[in-house]
N, C-alpha and C positions, 0 to 999 in steps of 0.2 A: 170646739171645732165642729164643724157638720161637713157632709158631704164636696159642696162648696168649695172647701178651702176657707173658709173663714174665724178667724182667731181671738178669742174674747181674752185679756189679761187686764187682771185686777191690781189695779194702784193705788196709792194714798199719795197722792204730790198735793203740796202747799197746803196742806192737812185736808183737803177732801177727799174721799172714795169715792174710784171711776175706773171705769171698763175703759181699755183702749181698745178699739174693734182694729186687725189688721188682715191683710188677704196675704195668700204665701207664695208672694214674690220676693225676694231675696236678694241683695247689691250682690252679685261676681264680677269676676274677671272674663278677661276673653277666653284663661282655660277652663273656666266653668265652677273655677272653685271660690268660693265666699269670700268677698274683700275684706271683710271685717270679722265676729267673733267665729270658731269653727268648731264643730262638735265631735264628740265623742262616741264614731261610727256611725249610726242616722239617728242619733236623738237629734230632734229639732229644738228643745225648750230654750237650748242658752241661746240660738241666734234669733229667734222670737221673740226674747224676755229683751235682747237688746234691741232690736226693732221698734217694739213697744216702746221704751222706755228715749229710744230716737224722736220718737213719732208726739210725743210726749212734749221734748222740748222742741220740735220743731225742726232738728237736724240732726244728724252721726256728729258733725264739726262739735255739737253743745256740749255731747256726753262724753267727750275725751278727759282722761286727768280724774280728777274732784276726791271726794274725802268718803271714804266706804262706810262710815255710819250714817252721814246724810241719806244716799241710795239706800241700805238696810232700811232706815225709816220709813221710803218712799215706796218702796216696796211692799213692806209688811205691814205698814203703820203702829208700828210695835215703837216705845221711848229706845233711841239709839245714844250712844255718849261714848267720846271718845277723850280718852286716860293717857296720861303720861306713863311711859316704862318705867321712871324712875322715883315715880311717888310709892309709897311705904306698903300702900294697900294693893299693889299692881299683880305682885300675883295671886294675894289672897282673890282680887276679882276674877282672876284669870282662874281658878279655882272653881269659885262661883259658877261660872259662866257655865262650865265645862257640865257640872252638876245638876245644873239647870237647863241644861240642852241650849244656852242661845247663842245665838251664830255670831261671830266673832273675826273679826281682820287684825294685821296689822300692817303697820306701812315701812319702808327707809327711807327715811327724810332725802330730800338732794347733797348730792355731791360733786364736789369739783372733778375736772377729766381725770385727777392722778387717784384720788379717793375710789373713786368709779372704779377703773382697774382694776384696785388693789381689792377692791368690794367680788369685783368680779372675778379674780381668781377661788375665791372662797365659794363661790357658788349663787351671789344674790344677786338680784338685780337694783337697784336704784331706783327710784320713784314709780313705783313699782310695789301693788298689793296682795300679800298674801293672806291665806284662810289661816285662823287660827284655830288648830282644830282640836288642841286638850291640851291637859299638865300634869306633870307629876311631883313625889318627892319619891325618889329612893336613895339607897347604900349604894358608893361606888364600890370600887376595887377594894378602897384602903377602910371602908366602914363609912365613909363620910356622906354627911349628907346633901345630897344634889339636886338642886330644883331643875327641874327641865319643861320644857315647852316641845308640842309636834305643830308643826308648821306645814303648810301644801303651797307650793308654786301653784297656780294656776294654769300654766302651759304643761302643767303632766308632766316636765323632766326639769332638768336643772338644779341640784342639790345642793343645800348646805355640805362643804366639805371638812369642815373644822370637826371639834369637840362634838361626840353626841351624833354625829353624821350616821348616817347607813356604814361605811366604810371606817367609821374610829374602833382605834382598839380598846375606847372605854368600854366598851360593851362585855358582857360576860354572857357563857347561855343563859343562866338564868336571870337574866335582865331582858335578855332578847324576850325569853318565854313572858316575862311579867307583863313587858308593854308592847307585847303581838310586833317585835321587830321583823320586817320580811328581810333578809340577806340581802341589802344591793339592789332594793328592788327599784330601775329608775320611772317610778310614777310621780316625781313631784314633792312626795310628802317625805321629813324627816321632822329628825329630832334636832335642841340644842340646847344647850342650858339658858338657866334664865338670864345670867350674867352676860354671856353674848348676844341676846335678844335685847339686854339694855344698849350693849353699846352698839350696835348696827341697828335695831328699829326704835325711833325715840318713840313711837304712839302707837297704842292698840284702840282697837273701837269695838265696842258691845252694842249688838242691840239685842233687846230683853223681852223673846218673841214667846210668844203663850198661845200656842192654839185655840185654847178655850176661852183667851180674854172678849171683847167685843169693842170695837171699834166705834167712836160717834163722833160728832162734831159738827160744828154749825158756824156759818159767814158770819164775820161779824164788819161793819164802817166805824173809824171811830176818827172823827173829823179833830185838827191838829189841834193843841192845847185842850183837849177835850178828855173825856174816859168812860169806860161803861160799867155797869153793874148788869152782870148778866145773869140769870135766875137760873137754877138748874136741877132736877132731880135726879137721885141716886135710888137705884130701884132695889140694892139689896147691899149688907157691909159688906168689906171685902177690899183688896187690895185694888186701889187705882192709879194713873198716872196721869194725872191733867198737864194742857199744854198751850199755851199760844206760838202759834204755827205762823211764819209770813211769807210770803212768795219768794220762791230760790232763783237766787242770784245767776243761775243757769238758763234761765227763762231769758235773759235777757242777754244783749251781743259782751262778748269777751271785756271789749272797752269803752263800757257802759259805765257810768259811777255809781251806780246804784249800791246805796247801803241799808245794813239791816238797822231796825229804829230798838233801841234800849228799852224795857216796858219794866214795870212796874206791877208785881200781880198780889191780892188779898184771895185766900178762900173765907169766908163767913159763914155758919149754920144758923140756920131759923131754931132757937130753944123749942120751938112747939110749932108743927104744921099746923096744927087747929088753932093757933092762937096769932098771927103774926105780931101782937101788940104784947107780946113776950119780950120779943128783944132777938138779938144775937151773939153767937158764941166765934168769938176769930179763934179758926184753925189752925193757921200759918201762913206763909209770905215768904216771896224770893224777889230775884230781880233777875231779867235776862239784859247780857250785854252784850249786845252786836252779835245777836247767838239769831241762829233760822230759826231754831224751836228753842222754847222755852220751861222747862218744865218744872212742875211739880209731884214729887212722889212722893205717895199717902200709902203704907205696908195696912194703914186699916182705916176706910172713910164709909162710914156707918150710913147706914138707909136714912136718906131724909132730904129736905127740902135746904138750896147751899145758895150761895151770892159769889162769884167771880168780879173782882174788882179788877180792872183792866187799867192802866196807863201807860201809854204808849208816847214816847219821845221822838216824834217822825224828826228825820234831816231834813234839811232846808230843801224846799225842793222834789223832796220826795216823788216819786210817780205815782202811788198810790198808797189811799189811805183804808185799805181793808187787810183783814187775819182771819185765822180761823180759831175757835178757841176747839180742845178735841181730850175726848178722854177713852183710856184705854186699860181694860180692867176685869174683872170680875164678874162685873154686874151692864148691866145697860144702864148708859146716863142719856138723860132728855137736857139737852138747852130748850128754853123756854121763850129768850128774847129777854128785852135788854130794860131794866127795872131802873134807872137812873131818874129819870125825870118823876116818877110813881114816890120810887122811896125821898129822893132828895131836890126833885125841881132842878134836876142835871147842876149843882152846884156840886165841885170838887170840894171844897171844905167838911162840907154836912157827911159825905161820902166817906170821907176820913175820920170825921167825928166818931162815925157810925163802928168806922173799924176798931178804933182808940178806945173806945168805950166797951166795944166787945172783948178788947185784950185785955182791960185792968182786970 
């Protein structure tokens, strides 16, 4: 911000990094107060950061609704993934997360008008996203052991009133003391167990943000029945997340048919920078299905010179045929551009060969 009035916010949408430049004018009403998000006494950041992210897609209409780890991505450009409540590993992640400082939502799926009600005397709201903002295990009353979740409305009131609430009488002082419970306090945030967080929120979302990681990524065209080998160096080992990113479905009007294309992805290492008539080592392989980002994560991908094999399934019709491929990590990764026709005279078989051969 300068003098000016003028607003620089840093994004990652459709996997590139960009400044949205915006001036601080503001939608209100005729009484003067904010049509849309509203802060917390005069911080300006949250009706800014929605501004921005307006301005982004083209309208306030775009960003209504959507899925909180998509936004967490688009944001931070950090790997975001969103879990089922009722998978095995659900709290152990929700553990993780908390451990690891990454910021974390969850949602309540839709419900019918009578559900809704009954939702809402408890204290939630329906489609409708909260912070997930840590977890515990303690002893209740009886010795037993209780998994619990803290949760924050985002409108600062409105609580869980069930089990685990501000207001339950699971509590004891010394549980109050272990997990900083404030008496009643109505800001938003409570507690509940994990077993009521299964059955009122089916999905939480993590995204896996690292101050220290670094951000890269590079445009890639890959024309239909077609695919690329894209060259890339790794400047130091260390934990990465690689990804092929393709324009969100938000970008476009509500009843659009735009879908996301299924890909196909290889990593490959060069056995020897100095030598490329070494050969290669295949890393690993996924496949994204109808997924916006697609990822790969590597807990250790060693300094050196790699091959991103890319095949991408466009739908019939498609609007466009480019992604970004992007990695987010430890170290600074370089794309280099796109080695297909170098290594294999852009034939898809030789390309496979190459990987086939790296795996035996």
């Amino acid at each position: 911000m300068n003098k000016e009035g003028v607003f620089g916010v840093r994004m990652f949408k459709n996997g590139e990094e960009q400044t949205v430049v915006l001036d601080n004018y503001i939608p209100c009403d005729e009484s003067g107060e904010p049509v849309f998000s509203s802060a917390n006494g005069n911080e300006l950041w949250v009706i800014l950061l929605e501004k921005a992210w307006a301005k982004l897609h083209g309208s306030y209409e775009r960003i209504i609704g959507g899925q909180a780890h998509l936004t967490l991505r688009d944001m931070t450009g950090a790997p975001a993934f969103e879990f089922e409540t009722s998978d095995e590993e659900a709290f152990a992640r929700i553990l993780e997360g908390e451990h690891l400082n990454y910021a974390m939502a969850a949602g309540i799926n839709p419900l019918d008008q009578n559900q809704a009600a009954k939702v809402k005397q408890l204290g939630l709201v329906t489609e409708h996203s909260y912070g997930l903002l840590s977890a515990a295990e303690v002893h209740d009353k009886k010795g037993n052991l209780a998994r619990l979740v803290q949760m924050r409305n985002p409108w600062g009131n409105f609580e869980w009133q069930g089990d685990w609430g501000d207001k339950s009488d699971c509590w004891t002082p010394e549980l109050k003391l272990q997990l900083d419970l404030k008496d009643d306090a109505d800001d938003g945030t409570f507690w509940m167990s994990f077993d009521d967080m299964k059955k009122y929120f089916g999905r939480f979302q993590v995204a896996k943000i690292n101050d220290d990681y670094t951000f890269s990524s590079a445009k890639i065209r890959q024309d239909p029945n077609s695919f690329n080998l894209i060259k890339f160096k790794v400047a130091s080992t260390g934990e990465h997340t690689l990804s092929v990113s393709q324009k969100g479905e938000r970008m476009f009007d509500r009843d659009s048919a735009y879908k996301y294309a299924n890909c196909r992805l290889i990593i490959l290492k060069w056995k020897n920078d100095k030598n490329p008539n070494a050969g290669f080592e295949y890393v690993c392989g996924s496949k994204g299905v109808e997924d916006r980002d697609a990822y790969i994560e590597l807990k250790k991908l060693d300094k050196g010179t790699y091959y991103f094999y890319i095949e991408m399934e466009w739908p019939v019709d498609h609007p466009l045929y480019d992604f970004c491929v992007t990695s987010y990590g430890e170290s600074n990764v370089t794309f280099e551009g796109d080695d297909a026709q170098q290594l294999c005279e852009n034939k898809k078989e030789v390309a496979l060969e190459i990987a086939f051969m790296a795996k035996a």
